[in-house]
C-alpha positions as CSV (number, residue, x, y, z in Angstrom):
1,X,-118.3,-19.0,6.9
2,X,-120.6,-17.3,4.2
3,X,-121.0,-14.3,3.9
4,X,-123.0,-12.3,0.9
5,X,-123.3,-8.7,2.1
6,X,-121.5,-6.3,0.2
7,X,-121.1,-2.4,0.6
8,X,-119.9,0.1,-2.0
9,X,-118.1,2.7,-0.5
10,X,-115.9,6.0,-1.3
11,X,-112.7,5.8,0.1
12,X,-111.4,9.1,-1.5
13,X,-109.7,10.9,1.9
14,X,-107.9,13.6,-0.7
15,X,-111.8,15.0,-1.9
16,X,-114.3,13.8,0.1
17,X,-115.6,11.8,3.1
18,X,-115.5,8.5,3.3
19,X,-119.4,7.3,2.0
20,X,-121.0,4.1,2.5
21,X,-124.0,2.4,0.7
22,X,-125.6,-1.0,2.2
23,X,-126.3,-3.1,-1.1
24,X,-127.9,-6.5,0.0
25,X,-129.7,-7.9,-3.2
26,X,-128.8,-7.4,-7.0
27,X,-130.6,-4.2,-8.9
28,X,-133.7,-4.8,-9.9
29,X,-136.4,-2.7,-11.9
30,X,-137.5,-1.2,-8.5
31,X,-134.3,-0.1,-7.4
32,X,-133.2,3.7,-7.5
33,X,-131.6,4.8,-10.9
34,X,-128.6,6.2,-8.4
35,X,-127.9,2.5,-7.0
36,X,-128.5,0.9,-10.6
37,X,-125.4,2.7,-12.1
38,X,-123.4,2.7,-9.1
39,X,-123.8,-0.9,-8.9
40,X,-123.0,-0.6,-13.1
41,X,-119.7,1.8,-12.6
42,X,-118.4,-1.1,-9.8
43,X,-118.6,-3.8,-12.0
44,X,-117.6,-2.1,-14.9
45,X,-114.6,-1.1,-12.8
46,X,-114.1,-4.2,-10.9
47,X,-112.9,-5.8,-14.1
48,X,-109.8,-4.2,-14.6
49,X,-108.5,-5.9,-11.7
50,X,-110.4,-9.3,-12.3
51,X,-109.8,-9.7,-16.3
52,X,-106.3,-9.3,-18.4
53,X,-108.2,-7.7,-21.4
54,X,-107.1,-4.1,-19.7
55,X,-103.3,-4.8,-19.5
56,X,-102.8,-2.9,-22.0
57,X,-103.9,0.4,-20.3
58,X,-102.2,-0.2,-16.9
59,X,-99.2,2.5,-17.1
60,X,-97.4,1.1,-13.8
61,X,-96.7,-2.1,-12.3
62,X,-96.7,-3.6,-8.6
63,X,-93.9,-6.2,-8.6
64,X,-94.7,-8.7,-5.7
65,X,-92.1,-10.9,-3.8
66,X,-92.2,-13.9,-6.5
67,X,-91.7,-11.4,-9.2
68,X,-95.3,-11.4,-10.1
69,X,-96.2,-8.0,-11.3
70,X,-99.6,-6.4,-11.1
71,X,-100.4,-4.1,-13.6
72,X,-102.2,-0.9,-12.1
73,X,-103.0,2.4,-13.7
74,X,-102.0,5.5,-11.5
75,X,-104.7,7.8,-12.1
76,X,-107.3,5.0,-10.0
77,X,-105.0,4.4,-7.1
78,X,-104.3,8.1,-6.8
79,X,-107.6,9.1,-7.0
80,X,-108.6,6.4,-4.3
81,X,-105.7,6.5,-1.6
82,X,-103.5,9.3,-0.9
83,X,-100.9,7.0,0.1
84,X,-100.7,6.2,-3.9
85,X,-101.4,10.0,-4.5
86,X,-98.6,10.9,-2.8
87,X,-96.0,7.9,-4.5
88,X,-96.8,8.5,-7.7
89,X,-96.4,12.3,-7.1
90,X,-93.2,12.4,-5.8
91,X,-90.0,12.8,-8.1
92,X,-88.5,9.2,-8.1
93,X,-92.5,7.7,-8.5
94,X,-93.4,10.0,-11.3
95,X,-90.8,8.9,-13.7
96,X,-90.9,5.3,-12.5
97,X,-93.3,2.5,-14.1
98,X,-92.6,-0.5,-11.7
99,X,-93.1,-0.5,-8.1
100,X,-92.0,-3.2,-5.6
101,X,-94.3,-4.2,-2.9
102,X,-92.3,-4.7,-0.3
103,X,-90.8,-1.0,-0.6
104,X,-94.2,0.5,-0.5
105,X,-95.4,-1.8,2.2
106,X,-91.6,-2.0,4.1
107,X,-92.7,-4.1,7.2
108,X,-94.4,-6.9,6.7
109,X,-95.0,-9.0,4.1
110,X,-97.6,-9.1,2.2
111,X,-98.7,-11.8,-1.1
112,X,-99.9,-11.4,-3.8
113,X,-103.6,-12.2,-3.0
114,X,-103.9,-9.8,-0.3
115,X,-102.5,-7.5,-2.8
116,X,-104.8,-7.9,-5.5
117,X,-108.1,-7.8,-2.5
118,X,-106.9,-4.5,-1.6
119,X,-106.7,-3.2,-5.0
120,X,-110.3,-5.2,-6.3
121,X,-111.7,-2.7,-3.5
122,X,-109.5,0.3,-4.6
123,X,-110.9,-0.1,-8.6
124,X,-114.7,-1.5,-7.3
125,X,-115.5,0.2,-4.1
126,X,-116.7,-2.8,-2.8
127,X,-116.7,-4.2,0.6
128,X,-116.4,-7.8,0.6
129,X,-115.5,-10.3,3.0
130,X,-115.8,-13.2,0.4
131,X,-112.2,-15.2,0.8
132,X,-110.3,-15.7,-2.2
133,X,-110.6,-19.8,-3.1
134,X,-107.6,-21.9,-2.2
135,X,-105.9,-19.1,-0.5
136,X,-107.8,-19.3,2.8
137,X,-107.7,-23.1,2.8
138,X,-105.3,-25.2,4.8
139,X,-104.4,-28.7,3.8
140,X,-106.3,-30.7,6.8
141,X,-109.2,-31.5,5.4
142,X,-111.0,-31.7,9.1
143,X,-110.1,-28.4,9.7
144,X,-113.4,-25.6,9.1
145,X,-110.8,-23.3,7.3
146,X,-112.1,-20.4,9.7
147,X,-109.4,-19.7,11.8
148,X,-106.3,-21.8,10.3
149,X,-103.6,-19.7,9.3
150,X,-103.9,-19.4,5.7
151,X,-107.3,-17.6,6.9
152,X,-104.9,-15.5,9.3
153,X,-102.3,-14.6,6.8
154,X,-104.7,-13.5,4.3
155,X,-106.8,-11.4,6.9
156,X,-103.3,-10.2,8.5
157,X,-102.3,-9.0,5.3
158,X,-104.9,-7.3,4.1
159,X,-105.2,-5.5,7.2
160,X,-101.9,-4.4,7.3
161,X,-101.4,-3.2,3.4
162,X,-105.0,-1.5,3.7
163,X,-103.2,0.5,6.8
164,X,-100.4,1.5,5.0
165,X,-102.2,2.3,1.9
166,X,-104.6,4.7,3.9
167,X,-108.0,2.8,3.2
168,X,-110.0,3.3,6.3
169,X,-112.7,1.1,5.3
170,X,-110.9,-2.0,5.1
171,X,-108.8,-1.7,8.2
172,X,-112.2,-1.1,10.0
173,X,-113.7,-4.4,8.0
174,X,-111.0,-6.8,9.2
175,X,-110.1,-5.8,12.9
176,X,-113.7,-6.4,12.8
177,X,-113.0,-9.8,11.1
178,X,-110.2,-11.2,12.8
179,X,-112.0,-10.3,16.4
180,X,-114.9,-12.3,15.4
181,X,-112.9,-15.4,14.8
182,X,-110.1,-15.0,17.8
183,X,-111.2,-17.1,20.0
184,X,-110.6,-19.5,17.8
185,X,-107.0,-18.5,16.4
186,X,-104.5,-21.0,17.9
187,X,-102.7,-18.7,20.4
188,X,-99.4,-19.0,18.3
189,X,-100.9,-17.7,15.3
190,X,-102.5,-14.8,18.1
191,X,-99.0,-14.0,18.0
192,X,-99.1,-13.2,14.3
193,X,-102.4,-11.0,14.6
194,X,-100.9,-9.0,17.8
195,X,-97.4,-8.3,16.1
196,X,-99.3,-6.9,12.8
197,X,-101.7,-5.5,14.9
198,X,-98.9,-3.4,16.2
199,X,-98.0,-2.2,12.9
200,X,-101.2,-0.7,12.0
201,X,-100.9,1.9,15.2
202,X,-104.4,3.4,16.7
203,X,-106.5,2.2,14.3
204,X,-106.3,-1.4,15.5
205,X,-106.1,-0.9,18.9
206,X,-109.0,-2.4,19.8
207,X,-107.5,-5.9,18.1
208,X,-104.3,-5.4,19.8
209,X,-105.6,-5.4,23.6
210,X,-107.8,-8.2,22.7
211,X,-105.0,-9.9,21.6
212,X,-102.9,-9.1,25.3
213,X,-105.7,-10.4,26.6
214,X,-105.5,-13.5,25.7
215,X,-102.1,-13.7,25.4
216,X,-101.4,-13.0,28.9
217,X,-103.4,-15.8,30.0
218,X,-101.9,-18.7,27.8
219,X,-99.3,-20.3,28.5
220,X,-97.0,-18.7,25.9
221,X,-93.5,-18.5,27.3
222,X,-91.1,-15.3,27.3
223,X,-88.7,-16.7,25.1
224,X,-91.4,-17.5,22.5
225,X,-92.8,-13.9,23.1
226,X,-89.5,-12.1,22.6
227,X,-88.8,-13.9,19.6
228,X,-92.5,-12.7,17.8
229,X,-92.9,-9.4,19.4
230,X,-91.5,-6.1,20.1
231,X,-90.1,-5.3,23.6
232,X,-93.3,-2.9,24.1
233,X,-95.6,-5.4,23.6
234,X,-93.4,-7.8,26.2
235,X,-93.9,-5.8,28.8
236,X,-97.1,-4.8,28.9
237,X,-97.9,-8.9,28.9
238,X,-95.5,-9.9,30.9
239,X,-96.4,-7.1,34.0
240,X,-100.3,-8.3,33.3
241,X,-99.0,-11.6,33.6
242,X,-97.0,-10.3,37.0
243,X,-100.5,-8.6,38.3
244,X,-102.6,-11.4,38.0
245,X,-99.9,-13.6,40.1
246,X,-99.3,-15.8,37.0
247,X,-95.5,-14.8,36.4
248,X,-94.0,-15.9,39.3
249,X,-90.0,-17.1,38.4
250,X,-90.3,-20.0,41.5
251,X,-93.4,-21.2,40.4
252,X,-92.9,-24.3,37.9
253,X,-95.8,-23.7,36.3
254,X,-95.7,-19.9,35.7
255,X,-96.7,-18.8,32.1
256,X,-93.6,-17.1,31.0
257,X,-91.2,-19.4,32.7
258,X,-87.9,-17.1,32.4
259,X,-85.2,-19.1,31.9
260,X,-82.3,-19.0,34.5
261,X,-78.7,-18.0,33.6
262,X,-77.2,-21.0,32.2
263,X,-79.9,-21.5,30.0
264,X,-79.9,-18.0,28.5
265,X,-75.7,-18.6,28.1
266,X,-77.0,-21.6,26.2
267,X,-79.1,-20.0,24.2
268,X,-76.9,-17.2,23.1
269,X,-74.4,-19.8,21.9
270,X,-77.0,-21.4,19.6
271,X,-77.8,-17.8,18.5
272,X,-74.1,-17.5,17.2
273,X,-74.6,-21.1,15.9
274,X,-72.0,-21.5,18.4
275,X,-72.1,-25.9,19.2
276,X,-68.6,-26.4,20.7
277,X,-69.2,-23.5,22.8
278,X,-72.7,-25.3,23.9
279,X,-71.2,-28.3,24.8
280,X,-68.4,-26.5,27.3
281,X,-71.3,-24.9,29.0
282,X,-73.1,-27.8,29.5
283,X,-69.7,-29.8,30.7
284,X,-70.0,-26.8,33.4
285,X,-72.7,-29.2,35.0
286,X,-75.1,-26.0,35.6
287,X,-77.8,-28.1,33.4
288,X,-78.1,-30.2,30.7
289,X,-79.7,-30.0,27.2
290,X,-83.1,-31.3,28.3
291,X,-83.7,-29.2,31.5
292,X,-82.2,-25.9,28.8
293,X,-84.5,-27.1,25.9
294,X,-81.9,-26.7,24.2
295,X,-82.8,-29.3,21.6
296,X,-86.3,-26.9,21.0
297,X,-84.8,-23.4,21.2
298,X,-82.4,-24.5,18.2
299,X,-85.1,-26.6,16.7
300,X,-87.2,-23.5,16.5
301,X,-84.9,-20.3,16.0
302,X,-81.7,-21.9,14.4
303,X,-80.7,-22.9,11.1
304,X,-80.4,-26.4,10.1
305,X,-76.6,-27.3,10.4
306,X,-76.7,-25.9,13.9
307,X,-80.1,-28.0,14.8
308,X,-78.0,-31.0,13.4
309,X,-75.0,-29.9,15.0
310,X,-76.8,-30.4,18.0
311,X,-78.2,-33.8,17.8
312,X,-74.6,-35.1,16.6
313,X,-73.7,-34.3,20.4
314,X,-76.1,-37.4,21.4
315,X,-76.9,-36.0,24.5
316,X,-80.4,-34.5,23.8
317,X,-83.6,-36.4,24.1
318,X,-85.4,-35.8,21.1
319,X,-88.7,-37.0,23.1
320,X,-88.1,-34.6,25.4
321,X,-91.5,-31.5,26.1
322,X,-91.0,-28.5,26.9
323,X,-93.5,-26.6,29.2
324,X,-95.8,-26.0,26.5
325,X,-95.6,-30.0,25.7
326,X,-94.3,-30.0,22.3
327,X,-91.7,-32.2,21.4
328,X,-89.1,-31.1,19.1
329,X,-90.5,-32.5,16.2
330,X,-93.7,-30.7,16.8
331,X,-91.7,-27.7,16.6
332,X,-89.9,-28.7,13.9
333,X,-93.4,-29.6,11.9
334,X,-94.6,-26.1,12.7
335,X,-91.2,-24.2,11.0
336,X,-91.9,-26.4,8.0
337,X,-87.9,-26.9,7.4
338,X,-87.8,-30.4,6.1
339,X,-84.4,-30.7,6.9
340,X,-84.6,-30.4,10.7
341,X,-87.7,-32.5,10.4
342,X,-85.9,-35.4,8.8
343,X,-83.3,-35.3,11.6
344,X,-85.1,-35.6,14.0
345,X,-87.2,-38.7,12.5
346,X,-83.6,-40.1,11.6
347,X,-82.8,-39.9,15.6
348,X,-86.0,-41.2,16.9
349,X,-88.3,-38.7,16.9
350,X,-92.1,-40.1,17.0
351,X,-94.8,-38.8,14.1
352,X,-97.6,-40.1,16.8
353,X,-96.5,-38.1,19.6
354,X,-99.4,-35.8,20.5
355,X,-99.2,-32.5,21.7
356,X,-101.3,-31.6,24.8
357,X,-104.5,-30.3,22.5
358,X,-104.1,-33.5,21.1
359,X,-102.7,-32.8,17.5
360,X,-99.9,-34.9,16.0
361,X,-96.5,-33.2,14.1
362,X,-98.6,-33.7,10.4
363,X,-101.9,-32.0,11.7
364,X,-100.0,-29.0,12.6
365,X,-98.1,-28.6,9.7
366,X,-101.2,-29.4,7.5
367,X,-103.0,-26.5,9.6
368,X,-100.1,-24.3,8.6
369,X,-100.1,-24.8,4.8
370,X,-101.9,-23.3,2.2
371,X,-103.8,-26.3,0.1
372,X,-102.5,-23.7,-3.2
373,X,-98.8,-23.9,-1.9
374,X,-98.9,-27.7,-1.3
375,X,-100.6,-28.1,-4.6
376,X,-98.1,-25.8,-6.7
377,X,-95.2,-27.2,-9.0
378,X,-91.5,-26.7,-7.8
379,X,-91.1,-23.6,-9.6
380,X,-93.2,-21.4,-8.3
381,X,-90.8,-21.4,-4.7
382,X,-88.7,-22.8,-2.3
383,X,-91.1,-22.0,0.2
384,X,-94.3,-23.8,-1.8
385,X,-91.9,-26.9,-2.3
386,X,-90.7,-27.0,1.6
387,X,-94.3,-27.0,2.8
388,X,-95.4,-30.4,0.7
389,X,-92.2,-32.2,1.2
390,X,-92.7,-31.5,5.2
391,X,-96.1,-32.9,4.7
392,X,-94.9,-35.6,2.3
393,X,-92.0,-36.6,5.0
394,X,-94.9,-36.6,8.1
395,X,-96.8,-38.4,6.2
396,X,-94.2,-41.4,4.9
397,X,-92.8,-41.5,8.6
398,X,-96.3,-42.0,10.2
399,X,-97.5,-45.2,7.6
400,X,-94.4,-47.0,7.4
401,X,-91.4,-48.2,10.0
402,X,-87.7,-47.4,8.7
403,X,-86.2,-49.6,5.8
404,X,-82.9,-49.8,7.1
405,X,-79.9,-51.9,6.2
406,X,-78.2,-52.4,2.3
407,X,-79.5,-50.4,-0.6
408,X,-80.2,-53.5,-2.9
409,X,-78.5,-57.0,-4.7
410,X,-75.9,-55.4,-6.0
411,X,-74.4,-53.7,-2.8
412,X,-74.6,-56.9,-0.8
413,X,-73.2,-58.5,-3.9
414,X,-70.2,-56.5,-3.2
415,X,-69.3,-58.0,0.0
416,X,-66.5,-56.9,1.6
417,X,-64.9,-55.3,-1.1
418,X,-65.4,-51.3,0.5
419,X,-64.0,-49.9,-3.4
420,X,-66.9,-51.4,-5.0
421,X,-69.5,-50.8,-2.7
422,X,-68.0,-46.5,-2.8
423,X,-68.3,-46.6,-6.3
424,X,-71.7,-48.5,-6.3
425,X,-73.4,-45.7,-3.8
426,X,-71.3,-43.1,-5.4
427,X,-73.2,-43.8,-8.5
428,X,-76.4,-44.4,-6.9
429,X,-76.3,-41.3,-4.9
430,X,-75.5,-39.3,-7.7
431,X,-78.5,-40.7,-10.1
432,X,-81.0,-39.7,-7.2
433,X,-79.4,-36.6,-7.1
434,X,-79.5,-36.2,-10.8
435,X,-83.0,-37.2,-11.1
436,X,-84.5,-35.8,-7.7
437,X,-82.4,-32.6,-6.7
438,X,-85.0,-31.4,-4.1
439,X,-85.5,-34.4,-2.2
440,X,-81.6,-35.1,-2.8
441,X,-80.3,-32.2,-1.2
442,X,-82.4,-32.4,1.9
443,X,-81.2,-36.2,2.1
444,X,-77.6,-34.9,1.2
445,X,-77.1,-32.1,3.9
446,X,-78.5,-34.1,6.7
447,X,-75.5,-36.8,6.6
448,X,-73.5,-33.9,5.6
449,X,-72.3,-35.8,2.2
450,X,-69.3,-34.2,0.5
451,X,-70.9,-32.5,-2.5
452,X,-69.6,-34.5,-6.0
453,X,-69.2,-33.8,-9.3
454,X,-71.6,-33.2,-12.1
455,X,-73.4,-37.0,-12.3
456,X,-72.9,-38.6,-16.0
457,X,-74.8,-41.9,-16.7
458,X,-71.1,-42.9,-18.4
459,X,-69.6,-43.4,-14.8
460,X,-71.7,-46.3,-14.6
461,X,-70.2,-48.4,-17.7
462,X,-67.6,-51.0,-16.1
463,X,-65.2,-50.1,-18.2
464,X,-65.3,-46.1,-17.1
465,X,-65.8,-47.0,-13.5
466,X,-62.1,-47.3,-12.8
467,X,-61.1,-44.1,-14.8
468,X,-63.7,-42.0,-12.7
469,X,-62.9,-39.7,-9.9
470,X,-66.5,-38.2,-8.7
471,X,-65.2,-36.7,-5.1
472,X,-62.8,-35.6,-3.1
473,X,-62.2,-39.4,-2.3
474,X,-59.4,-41.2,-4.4
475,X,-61.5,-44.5,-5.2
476,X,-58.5,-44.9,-8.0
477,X,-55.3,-45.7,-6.1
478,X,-53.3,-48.9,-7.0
479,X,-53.6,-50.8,-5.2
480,X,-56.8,-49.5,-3.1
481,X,-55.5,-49.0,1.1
482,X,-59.0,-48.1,3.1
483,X,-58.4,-45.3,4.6
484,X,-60.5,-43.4,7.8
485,X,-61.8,-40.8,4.5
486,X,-63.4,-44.0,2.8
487,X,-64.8,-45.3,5.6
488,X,-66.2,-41.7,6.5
489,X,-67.6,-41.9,3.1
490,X,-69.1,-44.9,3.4
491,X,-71.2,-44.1,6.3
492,X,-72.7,-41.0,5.0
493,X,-73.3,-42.8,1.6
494,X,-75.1,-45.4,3.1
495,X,-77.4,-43.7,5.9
496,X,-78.4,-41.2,3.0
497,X,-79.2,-44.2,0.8
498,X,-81.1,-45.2,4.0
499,X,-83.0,-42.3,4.4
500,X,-83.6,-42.1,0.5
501,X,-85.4,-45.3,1.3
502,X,-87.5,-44.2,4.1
503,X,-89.1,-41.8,2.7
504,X,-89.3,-42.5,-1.1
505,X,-89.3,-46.2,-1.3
506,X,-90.9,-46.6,-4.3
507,X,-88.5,-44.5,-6.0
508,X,-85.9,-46.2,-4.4
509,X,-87.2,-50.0,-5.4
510,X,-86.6,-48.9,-9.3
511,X,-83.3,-47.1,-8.7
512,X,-82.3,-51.0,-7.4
513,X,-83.6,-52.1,-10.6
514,X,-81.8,-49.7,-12.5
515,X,-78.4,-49.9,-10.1
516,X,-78.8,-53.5,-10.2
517,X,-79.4,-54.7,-14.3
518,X,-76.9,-54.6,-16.8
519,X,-79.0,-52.3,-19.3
520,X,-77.3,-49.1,-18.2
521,X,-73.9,-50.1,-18.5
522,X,-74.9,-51.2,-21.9
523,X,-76.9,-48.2,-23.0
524,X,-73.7,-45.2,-22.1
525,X,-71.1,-47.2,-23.9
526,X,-72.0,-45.4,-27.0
527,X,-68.4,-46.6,-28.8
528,X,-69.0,-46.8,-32.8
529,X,-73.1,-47.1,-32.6
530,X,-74.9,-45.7,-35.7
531,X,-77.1,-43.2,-35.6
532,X,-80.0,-45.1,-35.7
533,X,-79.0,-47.3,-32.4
534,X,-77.9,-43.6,-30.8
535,X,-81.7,-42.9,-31.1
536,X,-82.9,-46.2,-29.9
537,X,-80.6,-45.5,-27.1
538,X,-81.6,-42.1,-26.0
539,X,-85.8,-43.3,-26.4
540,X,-84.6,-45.8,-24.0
541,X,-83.1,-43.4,-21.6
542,X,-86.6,-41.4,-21.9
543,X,-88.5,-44.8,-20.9
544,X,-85.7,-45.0,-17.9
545,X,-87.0,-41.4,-16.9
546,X,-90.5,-41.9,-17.0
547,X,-90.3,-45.4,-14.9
548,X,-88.9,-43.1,-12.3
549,X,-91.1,-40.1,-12.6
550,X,-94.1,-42.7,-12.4
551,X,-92.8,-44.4,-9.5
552,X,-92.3,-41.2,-7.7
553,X,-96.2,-40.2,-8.3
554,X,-97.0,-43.8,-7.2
555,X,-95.2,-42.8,-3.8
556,X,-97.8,-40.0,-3.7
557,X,-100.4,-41.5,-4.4
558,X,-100.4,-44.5,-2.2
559,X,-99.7,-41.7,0.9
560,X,-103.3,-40.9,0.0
561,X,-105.0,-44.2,-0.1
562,X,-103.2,-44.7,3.6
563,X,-106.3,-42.1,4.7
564,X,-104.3,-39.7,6.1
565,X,-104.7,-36.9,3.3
566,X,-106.6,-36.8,0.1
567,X,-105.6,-33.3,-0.9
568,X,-101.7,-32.8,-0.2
569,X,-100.3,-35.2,-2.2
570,X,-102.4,-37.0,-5.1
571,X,-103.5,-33.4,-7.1
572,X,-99.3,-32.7,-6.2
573,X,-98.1,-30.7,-9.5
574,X,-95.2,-33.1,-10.6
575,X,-91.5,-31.6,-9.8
576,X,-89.9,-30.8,-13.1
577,X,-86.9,-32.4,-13.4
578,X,-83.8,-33.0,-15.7
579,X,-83.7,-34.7,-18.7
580,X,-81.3,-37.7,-19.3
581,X,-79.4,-36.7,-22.3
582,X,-76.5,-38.9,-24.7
583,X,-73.9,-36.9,-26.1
């Protein structure tokens, strides 16, 4: 996908027509004095946007959805789009100096790359099709990165902010773009294109039938259409579909596939996250949560707790395809919700099921990300850090089997005494959780643990353990009765120690050694100690920290010397975490 040309051209709709000058090679000593300077003035300009040396000048500021603010000077953007001519001319943008994207462009989101292509062509005049590196990048490495969807997003975006800042010249650049590589946009990510497409009006009109086009021929099913695209849209594909005999309701294999009654009752109750209702229509006997996909439509448009909700009933086969052939967990896998995606491997969903083009739950997240996102620390989003633990998950379940059974020595040490073995995964629980929040609370909310106290290495000293109350669960009565709560407890200790395991055994292998050694009871009993064994102490702690840190790289790592990805996980920015502290 290279592509060198480059055009400078005037997009000034408030003075002039729009002008456009083919510039194929640099300026030479042969080449007019008129194309020398403008080729000069671009540059010149084209560096206010690419350097931070002009900062200083910008008098306004586009604030972008991570807080990220561009800093723009009025006079340019005024001069180049009457969209901006007519923002910063109005009462509340003249005495205003910040400016948030997603007010000026209100319906549809657009990042901060797209943002700062859009405005490289504002400031240079120059039509370039060059993609940004890293942002057009997805993290399977045998993908071409042509048609993947960081490529679509980017292209999607840039099309849409160009329409609503009035820049003619770069709608018309990439509806030309994204119609030479459509035949070769999955038909999901079509979606994307057609619904943005939309937005843009008549300009794009051209990108939007193509898009029907193709739409009405896949097999794409009404629910999934009503759920991506306006009701206009709906019907035009699904009376296509109707006049070329492919929508018929009693054939099994029609494209759009309207559900019947029951299943739309069904699906209403999962819209008002509804479960007990769910279940009494399913005791109805009208169908059953296979034949309703019930399992996919909650998988796909619901929120985790429903999703898990659901499973908790037993009754779904989470092998089960729909008509499209996607499991659940391929569904799951292309949300990119880690949470759902660990319940479902928890119940027996299969990394190696294939979908009917042949691609594999990982491959299609992998397709989905951005290599940038996967690559970025914690801190720059929740939505960065959801997209590389969904990869890391795939990845873990698809190299190893479960580890299953007790956490370590020390919990089968405890045999049947149920107090001990509370406090011991009590304690364990909470030092993953104190040392790995991210990958905690994922673990956590699956089994639905009761959220506990603030975790304090002290707890783990013997001779605190019995003074400590870290939930809701009194571990402390005398003498101890088990009680249904405990046992409750218990279970969702242990199956999220379990699933700790699973997916960061490494991690978990040290946390044994740690759990399992006498060195941390020792080093929280501070008592009478000097100051000087106080510091000793709290470089000890440090050591503890990095051990654990290391370990959790090592996990990483050894994903990549597996073969399946060389780019996901070992150049992974490490996840700031806490620091153990001694009072």
């Amino acid at each position: 996908m290279e592509y060198t040309k480059t055009c400078f051209s005037d997009s000034n709709e408030v003075v002039s027509s729009s002008i456009s000058i083919a510039h194929h090679h640099s300026p030479s000593s042969s080449s007019p004095p008129d194309i020398t300077s403008l080729k000069h003035l671009s540059d010149n300009l084209e560096l206010i946007v690419d350097s931070s040396y002009f900062d200083f000048f910008a008098d306004a500021k586009i604030v972008v959805s991570n807080g990220r603010e561009v800093p723009v000077h009025r006079c340019i953007l005024a001069a180049r789009s009457s969209f901006f001519k007519n923002v910063f001319s109005a009462k509340e943008g003249s005495s205003s100096t910040r400016f948030e994207l997603k007010k000026l462009a209100k319906e549809y989101d657009v990042g901060l790359d797209s943002l700062l292509a859009v405005l490289g062509y504002l400031y240079s005049g120059k039509l370039k099709y060059s993609l940004p590196k890293g942002v057009c990048v997805c993290v399977d490495d045998s993908c071409a990165h042509v048609a993947c969807r960081p490529v679509v997003d980017f292209m999607v975006e840039v099309l849409y902010a160009s329409s609503t800042f009035q820049i003619s010249e770069l709608v018309t650049l990439y509806q030309r773009h994204l119609l030479d590589i459509l035949e070769k946009i999955a038909i999901d990510d079509v979606l994307v294109v057609l619904s943005v497409a939309n937005m843009c009006g008549k300009t794009c009109e051209r990108l939007v039938e193509r898009c029907i086009e193709m739409i009405v021929k896949s097999d794409v099913d009404i629910v999934t259409l009503e759920k991506a695209l306006p009701q206009g849209s709906v019907k035009r594909i699904t009376d296509s579909r109707l006049a070329l005999g492919l929508d018929s309701s009693r054939s099994s294999n029609a494209a759009s596939n309207f559900p019947d009654k029951h299943t739309k009752r069904i699906q209403r109750a999962l819209d008002s996250d509804d479960v007990e209702l769910v279940r009494m229509l399913l005791k109805e006997g009208h169908t059953n949560l296979d034949d309703a996909h019930a399992l996919h439509y909650a998988v796909a448009y619901c929120d985790a707790k429903t999703t898990a909700e659901l499973l908790d009933l037993g009754i779904g086969d989470v092998s089960c395809r729909n008509l499209r052939g996607y499991t659940v967990l391929h569904l799951a896998a292309a949300r990119k919700e880690p949470k759902i995606i660990v319940s479902l491997l928890t119940k027996g969903a299969r990394p190696s099921d294939l979908t009917l083009d042949g691609r594999k739950a990982l491959q299609i997240t992998k397709r989905l990300t951005r290599a940038a996102d996967s690559f970025n620390s914690n801190d720059e989003g929740k939505s960065s850090s959801n997209d590389r633990l969904c990869i890391e998950i795939l990845e873990q379940a698809e190299r190893r089997d479960p580890v299953l059974g007790e956490a370590s020595l020390s919990l089968a040490m405890a045999g049947d005494d149920l107090r001990m073995k509370l406090l011991y995964l009590e304690n364990r629980v909470g030092l993953a959780r104190y040392l790995f929040p991210m990958e905690a609370k994922i673990v956590m909310d699956i089994t639905q643990l009761d959220e506990t106290s603030a975790f304090s290495l002290a707890c783990l000293s013997p001779n605190n353990l019995a003074g400590s109350q870290r939930t809701t669960v009194d571990l402390n009565e005398a003498p101890f009765k088990i009680k249904e709560e405990h046992l409750a407890r218990l279970r969702a200790l242990c199956r999220s120690t379990e699933i700790g395991k699973r997916f960061f055994p490494r991690c978990s292998e040290v946390l044994n050694k740690i759990m399992d050694g006498d060195e941390v009871s020792q080093l929280t009993h501070t008592g009478n100690d000097t100051p000087e064994i106080r510091l000793s102490k709290r470089k000890r702690y440090m050591e503890i920290q990095e051990v654990l840190s290391k370990a959790f790289d090592e996990d990483k790592q050894e994903i990549d010397r597996s073969g399946m990805s060389s780019s996901s996980s070992s150049t992974s920015a490490r996840v700031v975490r806490p620091k153990l502290t001694i009072d």
